[in-house]
C-alpha positions, 0 to 999 in steps of 0.5 A: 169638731170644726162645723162649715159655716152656718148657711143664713138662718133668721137667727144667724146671718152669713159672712156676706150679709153681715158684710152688706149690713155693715155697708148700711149702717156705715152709710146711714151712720155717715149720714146722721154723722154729717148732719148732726156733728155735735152728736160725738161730744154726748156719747156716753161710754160705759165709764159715765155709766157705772159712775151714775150708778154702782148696780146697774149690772146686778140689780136688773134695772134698765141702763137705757135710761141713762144713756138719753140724748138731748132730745130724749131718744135712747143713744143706743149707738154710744154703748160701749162695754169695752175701754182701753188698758184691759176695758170697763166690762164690769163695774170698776173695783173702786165702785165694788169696794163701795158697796155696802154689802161688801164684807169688811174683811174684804176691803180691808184685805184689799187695801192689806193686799197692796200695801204688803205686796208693795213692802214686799217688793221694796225690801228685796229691790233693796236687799233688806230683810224688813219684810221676811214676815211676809207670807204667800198663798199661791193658786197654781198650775205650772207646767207639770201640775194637773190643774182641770179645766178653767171653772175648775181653776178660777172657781175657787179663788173667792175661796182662796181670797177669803183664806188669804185674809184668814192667814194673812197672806199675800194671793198670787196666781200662776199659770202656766198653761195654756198660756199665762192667765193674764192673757185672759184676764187681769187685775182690774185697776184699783183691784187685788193685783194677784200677777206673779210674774217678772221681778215678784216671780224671780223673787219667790222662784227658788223658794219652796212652794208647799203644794198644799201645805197648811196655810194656817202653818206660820212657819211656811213662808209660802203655800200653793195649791192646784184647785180646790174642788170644794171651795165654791161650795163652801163659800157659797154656804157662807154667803147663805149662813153668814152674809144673807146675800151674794158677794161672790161675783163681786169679789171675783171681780176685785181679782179678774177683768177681761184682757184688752185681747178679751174685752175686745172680743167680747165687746164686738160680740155683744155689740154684734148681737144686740146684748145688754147687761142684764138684759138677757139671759144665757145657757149653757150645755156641758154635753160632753161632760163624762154621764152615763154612756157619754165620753169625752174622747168618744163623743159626736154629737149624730151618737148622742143627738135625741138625749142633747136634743131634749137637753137643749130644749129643756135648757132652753125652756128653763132660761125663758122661765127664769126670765120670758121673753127675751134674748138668750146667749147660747154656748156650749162645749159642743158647736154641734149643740149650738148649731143645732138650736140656731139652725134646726131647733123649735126655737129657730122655726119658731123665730122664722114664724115670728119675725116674718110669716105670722108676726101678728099672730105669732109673737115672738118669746124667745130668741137665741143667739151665739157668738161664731161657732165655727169653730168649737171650745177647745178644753183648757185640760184636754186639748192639745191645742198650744196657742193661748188664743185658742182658748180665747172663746171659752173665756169669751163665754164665760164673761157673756153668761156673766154679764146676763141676768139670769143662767141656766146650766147643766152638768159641770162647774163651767156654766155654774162659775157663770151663774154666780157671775151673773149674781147668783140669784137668778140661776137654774140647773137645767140637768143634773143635781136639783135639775127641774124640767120645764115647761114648754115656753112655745106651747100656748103658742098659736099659729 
């Protein structure tokens, strides 16, 4: 449901005075500009960065020290997560494909990838047939498929990767609804490029697409499949038998980038509440996944409000475990659940106490924050929903949850796919399979 505009709270301020807060910052930004015009030559954008280091983003260190000015004070106002062409939010591809803990096969597929795609292409321009050995997997969901939601869709192609390599066969992905994936992500340069789109589409349009064919099956120039509900499971058992370690977020970001459209939002987002990569961590809240009582078509929030309840405080609890005192990004398929913990919750008087009334003795160890959530996350497989932009937030979240150190989440695939994003490592299931109730983060807590 679409909630009005939150009233001022301490966690979440209102149009007008964001409004009044831009005109200061303005103002004071005008000042320090006009006294220090050499400051623009030393801004550091986010490119400089991830040249200085490759891990910054995953290992959980700290990147303030490498945004330092000539004076040695931190450049804070320089920080910028998004660049132009599709953006920088993550480690550029060629970095990725420079860690050592990057499996060989992965590389080599990287670089098979594209010099086959690129005979692919220039035998048919040329109408030769010297590239009919070529072989396609295809991750799909065209207008008539049943395709799930978007966890459902993109957790799988880590998976889908690796049988690629297996088979030899060239990755494409195709949606077609809500609206092209490449609306919302795309390949990232020097990345795998997976579009099956203008001419590569016109190409292989008329040829059968085996929809879950065997792609072990040589005589099948190409294979399609909707989802594979499976797939993370089974890569993530062999990151934990073979590998020793994480690779999961890396190679999805040999596949995906944020869209110039999503680097954008995303990029005003973090800049808006403060957040740095890895230096906060996220939860998510599937309320209205089908459990027990709950279900989707007859869900509100005011039906099933005291069993959220207690499922945001524990989720909220849990991310402090993982990581004290520090920010936590909020999202959830329900704007109500959002609002709640913003506006009513524990956590959101007891920001009230420590940041105003009893800040000496009240100090603050949690903070939560959300994106707008006037409006709610629409389902990528239930809504009714036809503009691709409407589904722009849920693809927001997923990128945010991504970039943070740790996830908390609950029932679904959707808040998993962004704990193994965020690395994998630093995650907890707040409800649901192996789920943990945790302690009280407020309770020692005096006022």
């Amino acid at each position: 449901m679409n909630r009005p505009p939150p009233s001022f709270t301490a966690v979440r301020w209102s149009w007008a005075a964001r409004g009044l807060s831009s005109v200061v910052i303005l103002y004071s930004l005008g000042v320090v500009l006009w006294q220090h015009n050499h400051l623009s030559s030393q801004y550091v954008v986010i490119d400089s960065l991830l040249l200085k280091t490759k891990d910054v983003y995953f290992s959980g260190q700290s990147i303030s020290s490498l945004m330092k000015i000539g004076n040695g004070t931190t450049n804070k106002t320089s920080y910028n997560i998004a660049t132009t062409n599709g953006g920088t939010i993550h480690r550029p591809a060629s970095l990725i494909l420079q860690n050592t803990k990057l499996p060989d096969w992965v590389k080599q597929y990287a670089a098979w990838h594209n010099t086959q795609r690129t005979r692919f292409l220039d035998a048919k321009r040329n109408n030769s047939t010297s590239a009919d050995d070529i072989k396609f997997l295809i991750s799909r969901c065209l207008e008539n498929d049943t395709c799930g939601g978007a966890s459902d869709r993109l957790q799988d192609m880590p998976y889908n990767l690796m049988l690629a390599n297996q088979t030899n066969r060239i990755l494409l992905v195709r949606w077609e609804k809500p609206g092209r994936l490449q609306h919302y992500l795309v390949p990232p340069k020097d990345g795998i490029d997976w579009t099956l789109e203008g001419e590569m589409y016109n190409y292989l349009k008329h040829e059968n697409w085996h929809n879950r064919g065997k792609e072990t099956d040589t005589r099948l120039q190409i294979v399609s499949t909707i989802r594979r509900d499976s797939a993370a499971p089974i890569f993530r058992y062999y990151e934990n038998t073979q590998l020793g370690h994480k690779i999961y977020h890396e190679v999805f970001r040999l596949l995906f980038t944020p869209s110039p459209a999503l680097a954008e939002r995303v990029e005003s987002t973090m800049t808006l509440l403060g957040l740095v990569p890895t230096h906060y961590s996220s939860i998510h809240l599937r309320v209205k996944y089908p459990h027990k009582d709950i279900k989707e078509a007859t869900f509100t929030f005011e039906r099933h409000k005291s069993k959220i309840v207690a499922w945001a405080t524990n989720a909220v609890n849990c991310a402090a475990e993982l990581h004290p005192n520090t920010t936590i990004y909020v999202s959830s398929d329900s704007n109500d659940t959002v609002g709640y913990l913003l506006e009513e919750s524990q956590f959101a008087k007891h920001y009230i106490e420590a940041t105003t009334k009893h800040a000496k003795t009240h100090p603050l160890v949690v903070k939560l924050v959300s994106r707008d959530y006037s409006n709610e996350n629409e389902h990528v497989a239930f809504s009714n929903v036809k503009d691709p932009d409407g589904f722009m937030s849920v693809f927001e979240d997923l990128i945010i949850m991504g970039l943070g150190k740790c996830v908390a989440h609950g029932l679904g695939g959707y808040g998993r796919l962004g704990a193994a994003l965020s690395g994998g490592e630093c995650v907890i299931a707040h409800l649901g399979r192996n789920s943990k109730i945790c302690s009280d983060v407020l309770a020692k807590i005096q006022v």
